[in-house]
ZAMARGU-4260 file (C-alpha; in steps of 0.2 Angstrom, whole numbers, plus 5000, padded with zeros to 4 digits):
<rodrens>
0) 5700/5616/5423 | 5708/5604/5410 | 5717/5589/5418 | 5733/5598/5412 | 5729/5613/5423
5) 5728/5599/5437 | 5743/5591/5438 | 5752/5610/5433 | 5743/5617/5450 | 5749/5601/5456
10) 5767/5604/5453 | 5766/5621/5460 | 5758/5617/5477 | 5772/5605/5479 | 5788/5616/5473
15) 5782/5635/5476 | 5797/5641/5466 | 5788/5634/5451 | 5783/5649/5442 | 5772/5640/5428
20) 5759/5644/5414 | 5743/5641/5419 | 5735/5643/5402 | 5727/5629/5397 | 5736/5626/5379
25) 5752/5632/5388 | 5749/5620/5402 | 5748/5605/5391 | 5764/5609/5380 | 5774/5611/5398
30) 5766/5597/5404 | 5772/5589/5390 | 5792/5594/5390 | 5793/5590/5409 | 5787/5571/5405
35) 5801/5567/5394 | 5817/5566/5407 | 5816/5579/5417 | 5814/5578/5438 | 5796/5579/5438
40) 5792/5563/5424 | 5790/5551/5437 | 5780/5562/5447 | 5767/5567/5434 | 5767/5548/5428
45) 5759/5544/5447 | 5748/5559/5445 | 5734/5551/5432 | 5732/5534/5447 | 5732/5549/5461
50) 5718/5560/5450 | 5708/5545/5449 | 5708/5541/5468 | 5703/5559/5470 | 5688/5557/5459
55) 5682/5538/5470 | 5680/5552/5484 | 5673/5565/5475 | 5659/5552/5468 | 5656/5545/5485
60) 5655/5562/5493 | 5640/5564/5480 | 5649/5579/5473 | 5650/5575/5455 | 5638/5585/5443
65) 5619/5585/5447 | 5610/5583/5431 | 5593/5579/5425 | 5585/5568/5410 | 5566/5566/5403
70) 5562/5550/5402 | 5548/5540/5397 | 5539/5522/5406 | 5551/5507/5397 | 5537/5493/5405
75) 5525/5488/5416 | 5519/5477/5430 | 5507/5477/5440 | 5508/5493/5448 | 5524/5497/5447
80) 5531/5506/5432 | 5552/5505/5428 | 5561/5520/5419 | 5577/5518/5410 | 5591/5524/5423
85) 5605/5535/5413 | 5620/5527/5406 | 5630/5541/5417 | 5621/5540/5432 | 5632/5537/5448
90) 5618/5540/5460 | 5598/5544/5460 | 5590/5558/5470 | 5576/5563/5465 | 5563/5559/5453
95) 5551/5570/5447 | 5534/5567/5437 | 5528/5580/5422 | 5513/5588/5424 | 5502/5601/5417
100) 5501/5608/5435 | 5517/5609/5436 | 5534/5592/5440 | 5528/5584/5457 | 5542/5569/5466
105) 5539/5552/5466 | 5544/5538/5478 | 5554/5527/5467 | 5569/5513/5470 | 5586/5514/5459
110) 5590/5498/5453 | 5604/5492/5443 | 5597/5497/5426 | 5582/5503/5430 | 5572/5515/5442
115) 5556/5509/5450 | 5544/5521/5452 | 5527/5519/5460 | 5517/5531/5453 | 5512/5533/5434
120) 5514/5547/5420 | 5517/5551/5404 | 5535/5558/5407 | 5548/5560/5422 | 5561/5571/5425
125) 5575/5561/5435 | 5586/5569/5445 | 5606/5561/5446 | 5622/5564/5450 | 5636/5559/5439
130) 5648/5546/5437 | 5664/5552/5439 | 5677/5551/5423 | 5689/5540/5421 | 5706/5545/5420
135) 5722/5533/5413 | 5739/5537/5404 | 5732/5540/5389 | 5719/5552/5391 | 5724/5569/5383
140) 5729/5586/5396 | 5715/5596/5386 | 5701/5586/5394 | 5689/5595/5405 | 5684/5584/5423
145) 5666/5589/5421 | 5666/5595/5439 | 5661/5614/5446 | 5675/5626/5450 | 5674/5622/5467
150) 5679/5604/5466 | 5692/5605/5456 | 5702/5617/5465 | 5703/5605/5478 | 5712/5589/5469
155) 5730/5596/5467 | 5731/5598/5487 | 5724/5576/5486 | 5739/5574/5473 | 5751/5579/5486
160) 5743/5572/5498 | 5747/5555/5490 | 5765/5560/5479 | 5772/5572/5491 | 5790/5563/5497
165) 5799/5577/5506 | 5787/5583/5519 | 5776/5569/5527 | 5769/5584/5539 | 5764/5594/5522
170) 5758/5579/5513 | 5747/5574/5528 | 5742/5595/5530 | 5735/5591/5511 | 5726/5577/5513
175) 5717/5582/5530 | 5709/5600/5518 | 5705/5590/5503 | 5693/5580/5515 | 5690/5593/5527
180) 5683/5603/5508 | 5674/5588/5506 | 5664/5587/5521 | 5662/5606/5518 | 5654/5603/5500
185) 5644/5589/5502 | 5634/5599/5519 | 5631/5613/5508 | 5613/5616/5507 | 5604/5610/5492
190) 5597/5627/5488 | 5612/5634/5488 | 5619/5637/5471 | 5637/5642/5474 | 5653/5641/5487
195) 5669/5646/5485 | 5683/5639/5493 | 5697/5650/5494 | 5714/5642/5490 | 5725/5635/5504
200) 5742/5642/5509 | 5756/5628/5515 | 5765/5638/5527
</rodrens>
């Protein structure tokens, strides 16, 4: 979803009568005509501060994108061996050490810059979730979160959580699923490759 497609789903979850596009070109021009004077500007002004709140619990929840990056032995010391940690990185879990037998894991200490591990090789492969973006006024409705599906779908129901002004009982409804999704997410085993979370209905 682009962070157009957000605040549009936003809008609807809040006022149901709202029958808007959901494309994502589409979303960005109606985005765009509802900012300049309309009902909804102020709201959708707030939205960006609200998205970036959502995004603090999505990154502590550990549920930002899990990558991974070769990297090669920066220094030594003693025994103990530093990698580079990636520029993105919002949190370390696992590093792995290359092998012609095949990548085995190593103990190893995340440091501010660097990642400490304790046993030597020619490569590692290190293991990391994301930080999550950074989201201000002026960044454009087309960009993409860098979060799975699952995610996402759960951020317009934080935004009227937070914006929500005529019903404190819905708004609090909201809130409580965004992290009630959280909690769900972040137990999900780490085998387990995919979860869908079916979209709420505010009664």
């Amino acid at each position: 979803m682009t962070l157009g497609e957000i605040k549009l789903e936003a809008l609807m979850l809040m006022y149901p009568e709202m029958r808007l596009p959901v494309d994502s070109e589409l979303a960005e021009e109606m985005l765009n005509h509802l900012s300049q004077g309309s009902l909804y500007c102020d709201l959708i002004a707030s939205m960006d501060q609200s998205i970036s709140r959502a995004l603090f619990y999505i990154e502590l929840w550990e549920l930002t994108k899990l990558k991974r990056q070769v990297v090669k032995i920066n220094r030594e010391e003693w025994c103990e061996y530093y990698l580079p940690m990636p520029q993105d990185a919002f949190l370390v879990t696992e590093v792995l050490a290359k092998s012609s037998s095949g990548n085995i894991p190593v103990s190893f200490v995340a440091l501010d810059n660097e990642i400490c591990v304790l046993e030597k090789s020619e490569e590692y492969i290190v293991e990391y979730r994301e930080k999550a973006m950074k989201i201000n006024a002026t960044t454009s409705l087309s960009t993409k979160l860098s979060l799975s599906n699952e995610v996402e779908v759960i951020i317009p129901y934080f935004i009227k959580g937070e914006l929500y002004k005529e019903s404190q009982k819905e708004a609090s409804i909201c809130l409580e699923r965004f992290f009630s999704a959280l909690d769900r997410l972040a137990s999900i085993p780490k085998g387990r490759v995919e979860c869908r979370i079916s979209p709420y209905k505010i009664v």
